[in-house]
C-alpha positions, -999 to +999 in steps of 0.1 A: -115-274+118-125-238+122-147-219+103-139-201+070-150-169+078-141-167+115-105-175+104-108-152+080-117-122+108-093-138+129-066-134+101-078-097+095-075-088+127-039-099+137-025-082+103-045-051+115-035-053+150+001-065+145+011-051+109-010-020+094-018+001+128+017+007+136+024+016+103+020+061+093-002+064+070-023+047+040+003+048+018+030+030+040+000+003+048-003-004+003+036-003+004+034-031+029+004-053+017+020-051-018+056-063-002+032-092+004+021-101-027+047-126-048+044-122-086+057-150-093+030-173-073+003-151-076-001-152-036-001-131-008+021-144+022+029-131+055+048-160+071+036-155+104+004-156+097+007-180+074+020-204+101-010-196+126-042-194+100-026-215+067-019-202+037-054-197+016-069-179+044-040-154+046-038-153+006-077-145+005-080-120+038-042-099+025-057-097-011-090-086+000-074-061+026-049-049-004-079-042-025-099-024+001-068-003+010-063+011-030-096+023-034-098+041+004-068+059-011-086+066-039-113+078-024-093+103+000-095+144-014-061+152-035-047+171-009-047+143+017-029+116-004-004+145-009+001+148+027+000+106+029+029+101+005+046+130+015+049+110+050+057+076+036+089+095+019+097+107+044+095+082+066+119+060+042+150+056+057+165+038+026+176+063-002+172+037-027+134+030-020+128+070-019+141+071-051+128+039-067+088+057-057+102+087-071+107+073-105+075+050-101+095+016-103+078+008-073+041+023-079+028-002-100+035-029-075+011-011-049-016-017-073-036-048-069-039-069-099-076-076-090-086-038-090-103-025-121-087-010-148-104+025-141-093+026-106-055+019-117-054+044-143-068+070-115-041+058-093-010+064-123-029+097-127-033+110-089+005+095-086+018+120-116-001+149-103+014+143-067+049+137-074+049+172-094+034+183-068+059+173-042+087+183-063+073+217-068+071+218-026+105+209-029+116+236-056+100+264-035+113+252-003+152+249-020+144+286-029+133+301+005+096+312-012 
């Protein structure tokens, strides 16, 4: 049997390697964990990992990653997460999902359920501010100023 913690790097590595580095940007890498995460269970799955390391290991390593993901975005200036989302809508080739972020159906979901209540309400908060944001880009770019 191998050890906890070197499966554990192992498991970090390959969703690193293989899943978040091709991804654009922070907020297309919480999208993604979060697609992990099953309400319902209460567990983080990736089923190819989940075949090579088990499933505990992947739950522990995709929760921890998910966690340390939020508050990196949190911890980035305004103006960056602006650029960050501005990307991941961008780079949304389904209509439906563009608009699903826009109206923050989806938002909530990128939010671990571990994370402290502080750092969620921040999160709602930078969210509002950059979505009015974005739709003020929007405005002034519809009107040529």
């Amino acid at each position: 049997m191998q050890d906890p913690l070197r499966t554990y790097r192992q498991v970090l590595y390959d969703l690193a390697l293989n899943h978040l580095e091709p991804l654009a940007g922070n907020f297309s890498r919480l999208a993604y964990l979060a697609s992990l995460h099953d309400p319902a269970t209460r567990m983080y799955e990736e089923r190819g990992l989940v075949t090579t390391y088990g499933g505990e290991p992947v739950h522990q390593a995709l929760s921890q990653c998910h966690e340390e993901l939020f508050e990196r975005v949190l911890e980035l200036p305004l103006a960056r997460q602006q650029e960050d989302l501005a990307k991941y809508l961008e780079g949304q080739e389904d209509a439906s999902v563009r608009d699903q972020v826009a109206r923050g159906e989806l938002l909530e979901s990128w939010i671990p359920q571990q994370a402290p209540e502080y750092l969620k309400d921040l999160f709602r908060s930078n969210l509002n501010v950059l979505f009015e944001l974005l739709r003020e880009r929007r405005a002034k770019a519809r009107s040529g100023t």
